[in-house]
Backbone as a printed PyTorch tensor [residue, N CA C, xyz], in Angstrom:
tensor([[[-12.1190,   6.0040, -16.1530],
         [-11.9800,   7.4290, -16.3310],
         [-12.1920,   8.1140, -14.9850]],

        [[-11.5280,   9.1610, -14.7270],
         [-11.7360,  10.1140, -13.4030],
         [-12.7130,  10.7720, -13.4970]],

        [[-13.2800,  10.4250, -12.1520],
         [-14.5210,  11.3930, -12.3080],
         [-14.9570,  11.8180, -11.0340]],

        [[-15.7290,  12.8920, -10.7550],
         [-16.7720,  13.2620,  -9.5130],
         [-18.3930,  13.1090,  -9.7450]],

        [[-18.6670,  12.4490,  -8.3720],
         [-20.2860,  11.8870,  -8.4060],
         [-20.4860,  13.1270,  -7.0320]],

        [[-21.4880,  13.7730,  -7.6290],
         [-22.1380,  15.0150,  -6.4830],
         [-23.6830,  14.6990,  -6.0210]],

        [[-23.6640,  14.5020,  -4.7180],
         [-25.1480,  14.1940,  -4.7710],
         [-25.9100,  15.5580,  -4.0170]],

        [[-27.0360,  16.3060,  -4.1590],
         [-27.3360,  17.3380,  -3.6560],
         [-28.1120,  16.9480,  -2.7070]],

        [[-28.4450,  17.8120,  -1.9440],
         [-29.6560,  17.9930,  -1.0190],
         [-30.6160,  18.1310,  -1.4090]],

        [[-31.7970,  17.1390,  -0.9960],
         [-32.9180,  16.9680,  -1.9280],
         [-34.0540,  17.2480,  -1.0470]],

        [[-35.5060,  17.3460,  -2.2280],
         [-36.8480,  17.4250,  -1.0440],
         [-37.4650,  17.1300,  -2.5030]],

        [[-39.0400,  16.6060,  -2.0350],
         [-39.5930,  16.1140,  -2.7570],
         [-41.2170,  16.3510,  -3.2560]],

        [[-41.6830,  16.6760,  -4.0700],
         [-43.2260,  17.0400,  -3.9990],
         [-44.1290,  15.9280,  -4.5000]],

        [[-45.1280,  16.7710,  -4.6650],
         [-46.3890,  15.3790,  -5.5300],
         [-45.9630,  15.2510,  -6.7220]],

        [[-45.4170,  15.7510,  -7.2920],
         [-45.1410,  14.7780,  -8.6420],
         [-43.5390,  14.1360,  -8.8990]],

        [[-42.7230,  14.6220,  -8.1250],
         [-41.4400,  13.9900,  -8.1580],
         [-40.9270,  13.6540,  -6.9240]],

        [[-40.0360,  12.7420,  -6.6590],
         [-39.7960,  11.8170,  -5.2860],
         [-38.3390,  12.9710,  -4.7460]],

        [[-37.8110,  13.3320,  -5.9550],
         [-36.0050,  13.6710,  -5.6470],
         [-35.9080,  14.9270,  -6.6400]],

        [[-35.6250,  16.1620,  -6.1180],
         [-35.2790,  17.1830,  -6.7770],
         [-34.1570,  18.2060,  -5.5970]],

        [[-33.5270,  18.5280,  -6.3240],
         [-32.2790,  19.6010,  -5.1430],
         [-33.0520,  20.8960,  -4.7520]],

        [[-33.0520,  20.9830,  -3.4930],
         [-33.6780,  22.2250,  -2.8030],
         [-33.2590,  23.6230,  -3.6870]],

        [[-31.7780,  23.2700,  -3.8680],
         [-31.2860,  24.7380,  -4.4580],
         [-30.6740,  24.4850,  -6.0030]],

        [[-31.4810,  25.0000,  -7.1090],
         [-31.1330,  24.9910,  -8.2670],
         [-29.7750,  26.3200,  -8.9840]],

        [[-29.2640,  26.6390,  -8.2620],
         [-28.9760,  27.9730,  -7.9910],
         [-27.4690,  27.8060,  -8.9650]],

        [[-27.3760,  26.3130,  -9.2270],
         [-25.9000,  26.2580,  -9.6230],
         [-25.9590,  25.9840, -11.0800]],

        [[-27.1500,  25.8490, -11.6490],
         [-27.6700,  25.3060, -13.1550],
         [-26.9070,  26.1270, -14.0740]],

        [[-27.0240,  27.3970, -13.7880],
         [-26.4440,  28.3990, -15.3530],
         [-25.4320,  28.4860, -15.1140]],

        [[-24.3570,  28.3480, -14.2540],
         [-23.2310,  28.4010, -13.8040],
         [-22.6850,  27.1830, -14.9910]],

        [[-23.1440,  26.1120, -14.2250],
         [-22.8660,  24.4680, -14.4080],
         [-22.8680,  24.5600, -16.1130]],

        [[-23.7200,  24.9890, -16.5590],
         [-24.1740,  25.3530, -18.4020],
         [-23.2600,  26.3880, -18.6940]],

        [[-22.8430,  27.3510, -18.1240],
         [-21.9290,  28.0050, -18.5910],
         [-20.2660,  27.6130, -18.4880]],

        [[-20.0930,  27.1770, -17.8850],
         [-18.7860,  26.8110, -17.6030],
         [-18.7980,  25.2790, -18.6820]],

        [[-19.3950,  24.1770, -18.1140],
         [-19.2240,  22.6520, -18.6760],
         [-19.6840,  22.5050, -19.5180]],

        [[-20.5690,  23.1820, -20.4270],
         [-21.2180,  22.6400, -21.5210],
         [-20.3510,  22.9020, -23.0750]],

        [[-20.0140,  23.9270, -23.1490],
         [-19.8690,  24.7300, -24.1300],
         [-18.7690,  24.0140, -25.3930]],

        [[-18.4270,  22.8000, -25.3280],
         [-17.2580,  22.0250, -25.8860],
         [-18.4360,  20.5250, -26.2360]],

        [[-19.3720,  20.5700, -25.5370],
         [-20.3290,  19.1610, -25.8650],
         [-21.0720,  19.2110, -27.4640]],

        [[-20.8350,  18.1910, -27.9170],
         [-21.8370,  18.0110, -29.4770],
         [-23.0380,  17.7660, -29.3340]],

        [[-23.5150,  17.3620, -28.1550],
         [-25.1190,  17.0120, -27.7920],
         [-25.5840,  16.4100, -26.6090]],

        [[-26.8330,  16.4170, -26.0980],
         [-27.0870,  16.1090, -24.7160],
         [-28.1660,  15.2250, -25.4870]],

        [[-28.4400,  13.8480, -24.8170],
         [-29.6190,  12.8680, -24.5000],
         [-30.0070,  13.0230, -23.5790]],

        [[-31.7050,  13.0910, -23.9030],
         [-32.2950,  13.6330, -22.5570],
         [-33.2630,  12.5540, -22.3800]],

        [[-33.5500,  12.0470, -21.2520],
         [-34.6820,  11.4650, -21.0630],
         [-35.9430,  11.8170, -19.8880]],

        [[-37.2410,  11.7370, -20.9750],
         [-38.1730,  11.7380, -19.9070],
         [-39.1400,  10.4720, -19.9490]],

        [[-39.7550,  11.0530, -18.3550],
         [-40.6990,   9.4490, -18.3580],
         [-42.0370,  10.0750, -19.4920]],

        [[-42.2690,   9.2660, -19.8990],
         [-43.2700,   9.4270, -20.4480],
         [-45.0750,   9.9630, -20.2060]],

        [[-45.2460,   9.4790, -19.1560],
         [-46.0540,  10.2360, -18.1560],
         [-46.4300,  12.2980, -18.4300]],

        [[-44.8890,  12.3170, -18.9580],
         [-44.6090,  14.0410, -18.3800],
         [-44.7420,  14.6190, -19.8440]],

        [[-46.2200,  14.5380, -20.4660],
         [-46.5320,  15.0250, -21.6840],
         [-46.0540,  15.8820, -22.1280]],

        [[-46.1990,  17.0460, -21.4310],
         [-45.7910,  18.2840, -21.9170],
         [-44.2870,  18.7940, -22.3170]],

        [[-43.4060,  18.1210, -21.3560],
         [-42.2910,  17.9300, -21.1720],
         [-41.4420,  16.5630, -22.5800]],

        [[-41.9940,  16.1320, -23.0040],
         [-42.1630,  15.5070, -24.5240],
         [-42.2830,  16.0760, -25.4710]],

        [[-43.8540,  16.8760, -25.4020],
         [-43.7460,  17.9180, -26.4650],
         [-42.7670,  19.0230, -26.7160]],

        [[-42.6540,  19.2350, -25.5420],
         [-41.2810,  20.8340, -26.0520],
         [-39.9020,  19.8950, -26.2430]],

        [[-39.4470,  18.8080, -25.9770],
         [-38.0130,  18.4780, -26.7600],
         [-39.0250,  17.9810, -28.0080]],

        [[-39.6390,  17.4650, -28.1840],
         [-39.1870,  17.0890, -29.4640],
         [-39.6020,  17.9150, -30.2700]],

        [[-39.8960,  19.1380, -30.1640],
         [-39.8250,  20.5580, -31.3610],
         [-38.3800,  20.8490, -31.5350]],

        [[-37.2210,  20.4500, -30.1720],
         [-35.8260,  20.7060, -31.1790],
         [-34.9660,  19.2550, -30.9400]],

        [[-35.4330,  18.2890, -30.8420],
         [-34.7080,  17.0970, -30.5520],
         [-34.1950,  16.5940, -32.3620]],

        [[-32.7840,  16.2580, -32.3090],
         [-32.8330,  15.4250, -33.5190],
         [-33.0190,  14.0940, -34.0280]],

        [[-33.4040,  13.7110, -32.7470],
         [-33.6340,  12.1590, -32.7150],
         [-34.7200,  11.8440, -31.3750]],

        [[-35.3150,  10.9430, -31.5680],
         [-36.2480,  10.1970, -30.2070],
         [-36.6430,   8.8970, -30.3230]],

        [[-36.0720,   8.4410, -29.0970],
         [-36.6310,   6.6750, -29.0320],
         [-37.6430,   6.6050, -27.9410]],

        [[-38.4470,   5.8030, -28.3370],
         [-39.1020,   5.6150, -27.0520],
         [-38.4180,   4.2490, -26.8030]],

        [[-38.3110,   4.3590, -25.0060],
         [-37.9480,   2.9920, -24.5120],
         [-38.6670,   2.6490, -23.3770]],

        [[-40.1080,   2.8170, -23.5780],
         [-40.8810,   1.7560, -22.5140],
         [-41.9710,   3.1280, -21.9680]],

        [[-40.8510,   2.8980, -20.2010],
         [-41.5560,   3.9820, -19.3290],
         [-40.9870,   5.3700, -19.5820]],

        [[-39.5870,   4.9730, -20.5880],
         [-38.8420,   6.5080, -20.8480],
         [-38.5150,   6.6130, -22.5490]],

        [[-38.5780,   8.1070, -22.4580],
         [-38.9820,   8.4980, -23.8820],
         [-37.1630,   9.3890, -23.7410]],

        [[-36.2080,   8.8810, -25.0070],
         [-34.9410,  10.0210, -24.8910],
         [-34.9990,  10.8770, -25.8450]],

        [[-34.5980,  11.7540, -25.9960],
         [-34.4130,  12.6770, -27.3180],
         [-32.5980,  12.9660, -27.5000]],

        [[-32.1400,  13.0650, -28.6450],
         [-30.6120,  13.4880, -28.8380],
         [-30.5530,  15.1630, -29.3670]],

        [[-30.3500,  15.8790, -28.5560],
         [-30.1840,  17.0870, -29.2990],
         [-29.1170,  17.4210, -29.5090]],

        [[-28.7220,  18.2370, -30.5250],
         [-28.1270,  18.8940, -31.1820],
         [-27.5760,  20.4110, -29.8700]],

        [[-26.0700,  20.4610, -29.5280],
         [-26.1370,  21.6270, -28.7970],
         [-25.4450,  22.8970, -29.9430]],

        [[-26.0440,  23.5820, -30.7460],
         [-25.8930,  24.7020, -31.4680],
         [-26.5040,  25.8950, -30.8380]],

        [[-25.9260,  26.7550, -31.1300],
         [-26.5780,  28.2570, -30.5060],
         [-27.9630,  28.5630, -29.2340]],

        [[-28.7850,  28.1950, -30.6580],
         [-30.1610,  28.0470, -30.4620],
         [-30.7400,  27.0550, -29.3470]],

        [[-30.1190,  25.7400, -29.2970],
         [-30.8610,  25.0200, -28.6170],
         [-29.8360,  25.0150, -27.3340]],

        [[-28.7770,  25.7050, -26.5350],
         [-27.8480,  25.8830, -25.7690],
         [-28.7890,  26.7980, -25.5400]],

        [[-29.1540,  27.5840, -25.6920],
         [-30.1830,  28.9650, -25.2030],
         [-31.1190,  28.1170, -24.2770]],

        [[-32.0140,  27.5400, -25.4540],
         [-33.3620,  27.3060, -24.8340],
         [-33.0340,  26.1580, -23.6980]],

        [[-31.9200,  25.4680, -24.1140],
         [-32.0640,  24.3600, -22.5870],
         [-31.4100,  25.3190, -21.5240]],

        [[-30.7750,  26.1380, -21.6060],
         [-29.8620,  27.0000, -20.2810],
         [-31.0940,  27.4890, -19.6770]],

        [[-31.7770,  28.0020, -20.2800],
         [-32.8580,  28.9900, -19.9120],
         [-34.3560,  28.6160, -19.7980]],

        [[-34.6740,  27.3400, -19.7990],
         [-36.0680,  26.5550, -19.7010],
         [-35.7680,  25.2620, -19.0750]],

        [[-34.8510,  25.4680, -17.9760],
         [-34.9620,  23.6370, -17.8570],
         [-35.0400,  23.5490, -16.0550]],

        [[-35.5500,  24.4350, -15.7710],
         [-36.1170,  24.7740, -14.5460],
         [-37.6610,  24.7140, -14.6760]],

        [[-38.1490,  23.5790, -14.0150],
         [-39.7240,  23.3240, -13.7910],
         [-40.3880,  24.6990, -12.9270]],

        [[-41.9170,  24.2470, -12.5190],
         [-42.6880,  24.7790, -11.6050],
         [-42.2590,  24.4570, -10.1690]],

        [[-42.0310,  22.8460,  -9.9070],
         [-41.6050,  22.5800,  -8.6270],
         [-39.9300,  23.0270,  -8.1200]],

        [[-39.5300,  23.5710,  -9.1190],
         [-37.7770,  24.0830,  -8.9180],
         [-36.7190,  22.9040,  -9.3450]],

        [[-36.8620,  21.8140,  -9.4910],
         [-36.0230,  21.2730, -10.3260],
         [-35.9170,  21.1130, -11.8010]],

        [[-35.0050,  20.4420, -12.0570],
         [-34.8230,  20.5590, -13.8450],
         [-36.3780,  19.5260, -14.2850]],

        [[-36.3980,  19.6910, -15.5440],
         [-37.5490,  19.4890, -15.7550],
         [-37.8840,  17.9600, -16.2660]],

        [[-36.1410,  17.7040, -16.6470],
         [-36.1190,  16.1740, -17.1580],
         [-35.5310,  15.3000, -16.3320]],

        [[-35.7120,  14.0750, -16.2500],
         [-35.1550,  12.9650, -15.0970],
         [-33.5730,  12.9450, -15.4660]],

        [[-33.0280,  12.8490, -16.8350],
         [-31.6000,  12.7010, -16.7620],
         [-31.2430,  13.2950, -18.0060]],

        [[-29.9840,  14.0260, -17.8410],
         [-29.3080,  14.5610, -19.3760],
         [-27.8730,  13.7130, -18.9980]],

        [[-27.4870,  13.2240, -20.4190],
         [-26.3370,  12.8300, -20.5970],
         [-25.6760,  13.4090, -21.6120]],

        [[-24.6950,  15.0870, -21.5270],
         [-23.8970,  15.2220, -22.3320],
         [-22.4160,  14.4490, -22.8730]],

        [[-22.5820,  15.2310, -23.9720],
         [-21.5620,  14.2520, -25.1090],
         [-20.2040,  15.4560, -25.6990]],

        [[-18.8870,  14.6580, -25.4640],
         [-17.9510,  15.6830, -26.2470],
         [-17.7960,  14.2240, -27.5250]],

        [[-17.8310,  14.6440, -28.5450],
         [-18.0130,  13.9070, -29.8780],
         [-18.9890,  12.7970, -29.6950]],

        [[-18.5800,  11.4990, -29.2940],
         [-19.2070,  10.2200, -28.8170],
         [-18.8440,   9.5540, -27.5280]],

        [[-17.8490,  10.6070, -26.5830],
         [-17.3490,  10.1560, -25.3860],
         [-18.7650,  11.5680, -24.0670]],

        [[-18.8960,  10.3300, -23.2690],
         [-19.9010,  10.4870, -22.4640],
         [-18.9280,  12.0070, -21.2820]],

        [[-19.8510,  13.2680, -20.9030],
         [-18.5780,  13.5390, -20.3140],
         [-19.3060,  13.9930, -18.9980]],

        [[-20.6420,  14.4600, -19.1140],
         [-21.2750,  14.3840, -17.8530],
         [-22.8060,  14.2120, -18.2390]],

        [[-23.2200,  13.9230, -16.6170],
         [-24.9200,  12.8730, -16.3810],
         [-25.1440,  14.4500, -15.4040]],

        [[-26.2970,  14.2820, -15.5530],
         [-27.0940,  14.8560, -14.6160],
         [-28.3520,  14.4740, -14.1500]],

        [[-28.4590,  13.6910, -12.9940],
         [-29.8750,  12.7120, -12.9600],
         [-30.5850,  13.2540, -11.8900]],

        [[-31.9290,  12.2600, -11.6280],
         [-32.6800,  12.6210, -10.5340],
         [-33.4710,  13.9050, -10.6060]],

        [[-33.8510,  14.8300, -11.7920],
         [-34.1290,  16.3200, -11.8620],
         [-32.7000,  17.0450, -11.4820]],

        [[-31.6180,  16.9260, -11.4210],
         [-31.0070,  17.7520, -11.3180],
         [-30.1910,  17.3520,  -9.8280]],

        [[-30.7140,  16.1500,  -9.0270],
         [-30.1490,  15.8820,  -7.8330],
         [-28.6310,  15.3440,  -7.7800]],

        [[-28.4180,  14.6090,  -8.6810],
         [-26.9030,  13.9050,  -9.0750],
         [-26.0570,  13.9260, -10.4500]],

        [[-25.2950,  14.0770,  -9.9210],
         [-24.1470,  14.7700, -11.1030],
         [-22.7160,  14.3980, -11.0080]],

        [[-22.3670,  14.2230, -12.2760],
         [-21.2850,  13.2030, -12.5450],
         [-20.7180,  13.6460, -13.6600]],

        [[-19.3850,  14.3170, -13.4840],
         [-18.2660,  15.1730, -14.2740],
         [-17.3630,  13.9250, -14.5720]],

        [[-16.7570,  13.8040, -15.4270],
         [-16.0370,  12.6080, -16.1260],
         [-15.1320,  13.1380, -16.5910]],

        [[-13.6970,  12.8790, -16.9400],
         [-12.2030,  13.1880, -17.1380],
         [-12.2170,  14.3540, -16.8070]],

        [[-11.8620,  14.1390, -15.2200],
         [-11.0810,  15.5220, -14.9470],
         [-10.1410,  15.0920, -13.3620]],

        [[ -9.4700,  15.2850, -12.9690],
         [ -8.2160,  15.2820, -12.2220],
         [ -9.0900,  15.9280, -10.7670]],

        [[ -7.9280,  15.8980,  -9.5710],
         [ -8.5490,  15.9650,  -8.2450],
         [ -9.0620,  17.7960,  -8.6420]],

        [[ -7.7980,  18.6270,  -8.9440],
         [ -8.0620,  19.6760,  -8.5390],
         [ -9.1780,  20.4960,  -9.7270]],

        [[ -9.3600,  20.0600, -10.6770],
         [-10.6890,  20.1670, -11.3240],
         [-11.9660,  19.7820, -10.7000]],

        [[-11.9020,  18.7750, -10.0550],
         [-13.5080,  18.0700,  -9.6620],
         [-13.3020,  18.8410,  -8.3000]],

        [[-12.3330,  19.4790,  -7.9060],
         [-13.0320,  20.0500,  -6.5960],
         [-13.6180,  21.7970,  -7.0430]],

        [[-12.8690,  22.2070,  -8.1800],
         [-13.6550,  23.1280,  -8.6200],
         [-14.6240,  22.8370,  -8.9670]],

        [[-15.0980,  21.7090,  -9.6750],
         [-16.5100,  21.7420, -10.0120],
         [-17.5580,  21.8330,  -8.5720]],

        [[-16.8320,  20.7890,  -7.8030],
         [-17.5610,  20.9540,  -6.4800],
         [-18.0490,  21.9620,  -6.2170]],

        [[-17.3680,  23.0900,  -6.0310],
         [-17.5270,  24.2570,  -5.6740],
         [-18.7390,  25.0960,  -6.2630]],

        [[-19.1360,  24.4470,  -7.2870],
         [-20.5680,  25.4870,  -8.0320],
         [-22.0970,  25.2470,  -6.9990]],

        [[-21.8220,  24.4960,  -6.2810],
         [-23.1790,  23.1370,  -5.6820],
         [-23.2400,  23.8390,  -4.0900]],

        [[-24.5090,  24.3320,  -4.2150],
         [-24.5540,  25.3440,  -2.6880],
         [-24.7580,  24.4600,  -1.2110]],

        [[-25.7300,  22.9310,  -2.0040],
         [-26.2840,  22.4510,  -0.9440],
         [-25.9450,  21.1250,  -1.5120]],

        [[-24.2540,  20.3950,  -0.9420],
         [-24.0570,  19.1720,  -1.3600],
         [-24.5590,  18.1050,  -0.4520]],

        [[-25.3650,  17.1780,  -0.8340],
         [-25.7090,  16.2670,   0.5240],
         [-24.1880,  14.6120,   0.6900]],

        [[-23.4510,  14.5790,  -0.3200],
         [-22.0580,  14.1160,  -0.3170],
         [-21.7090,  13.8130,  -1.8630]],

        [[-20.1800,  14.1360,  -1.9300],
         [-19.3840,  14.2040,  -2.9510],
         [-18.3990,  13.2450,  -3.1780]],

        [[-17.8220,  12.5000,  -4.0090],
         [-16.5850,  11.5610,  -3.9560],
         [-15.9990,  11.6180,  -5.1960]],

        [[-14.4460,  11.5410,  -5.2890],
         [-13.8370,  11.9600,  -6.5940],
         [-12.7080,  10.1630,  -6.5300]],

        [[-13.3910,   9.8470,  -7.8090],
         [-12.9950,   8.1080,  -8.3900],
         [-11.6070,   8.4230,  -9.2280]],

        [[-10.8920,   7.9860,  -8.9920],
         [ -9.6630,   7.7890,  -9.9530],
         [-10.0030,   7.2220, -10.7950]],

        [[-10.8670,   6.1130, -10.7300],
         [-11.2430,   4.8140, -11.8470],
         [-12.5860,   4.5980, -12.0380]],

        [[-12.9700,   4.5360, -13.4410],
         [-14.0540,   4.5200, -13.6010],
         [-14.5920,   3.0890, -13.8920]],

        [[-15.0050,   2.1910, -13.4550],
         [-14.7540,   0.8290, -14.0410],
         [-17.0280,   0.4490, -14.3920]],

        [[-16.8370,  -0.1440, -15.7970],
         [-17.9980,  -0.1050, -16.3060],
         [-18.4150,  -1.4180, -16.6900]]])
């Protein structure tokens, strides 16, 4: 599948190694790409208590798998709100290590690292360079014809 892998410009504090200096492109990125997805899997490490407790008040599902805990949510009204608008930490990155949205059961974008790397899936050159374009501080970008798994 075609896709773009964006990696941002990163810096790092005491509790996370990799977060993007500039979060600036998040509600953009949620407003434009999300709005067609049936649900995002989110995972956190487990470590990040608090960050556990608030998905799973709207998660519809949760596995734990080890050092990482995922939740499957549901993207309806309500919970498209609260992730657009709460998923910016204290230290300025997103608050979870990785979201993987979903259009039905096909994977269509990752967002890992707190928010550092990002990966748009079926879309053509001159789409993925618009997406490019939302990302203030890219540290390098590459657009795959082939997705091989």
């Amino acid at each position: 599948m075609k896709h773009i892998r964006i990696y941002i410009k990163t810096t790092s504090t005491a509790t996370k190694t990799s977060i993007p200096n500039d979060t600036s492109y998040w509600n953009k990125l949620w407003d434009t790409y999300t709005s067609d997805y049936a649900s995002v899997e989110i995972h956190c490490w487990q470590e990040e208590v608090h960050h556990l407790e608030e998905l799973a008040k709207i998660s519809a599902l949760s596995v734990d798998q080890g050092l990482v805990k995922s939740f499957t949510i549901t993207l309806n009204e309500e919970n498209c709100n609260y992730l657009r608008n709460h998923s910016i930490d204290a230290d300025g990155g997103l608050k979870w290590f990785t979201l993987f949205f979903y259009k039905e059961d096909i994977q269509m974008l990752e967002i890992a690292q707190y928010g550092s790397e990002i990966v748009l899936y079926g879309v053509n050159e001159k789409e993925a360079e618009e997406f490019e374009a939302l990302f203030p501080e890219i540290e390098h970008a590459e657009y795959f014809k082939e997705h091989l798994m």
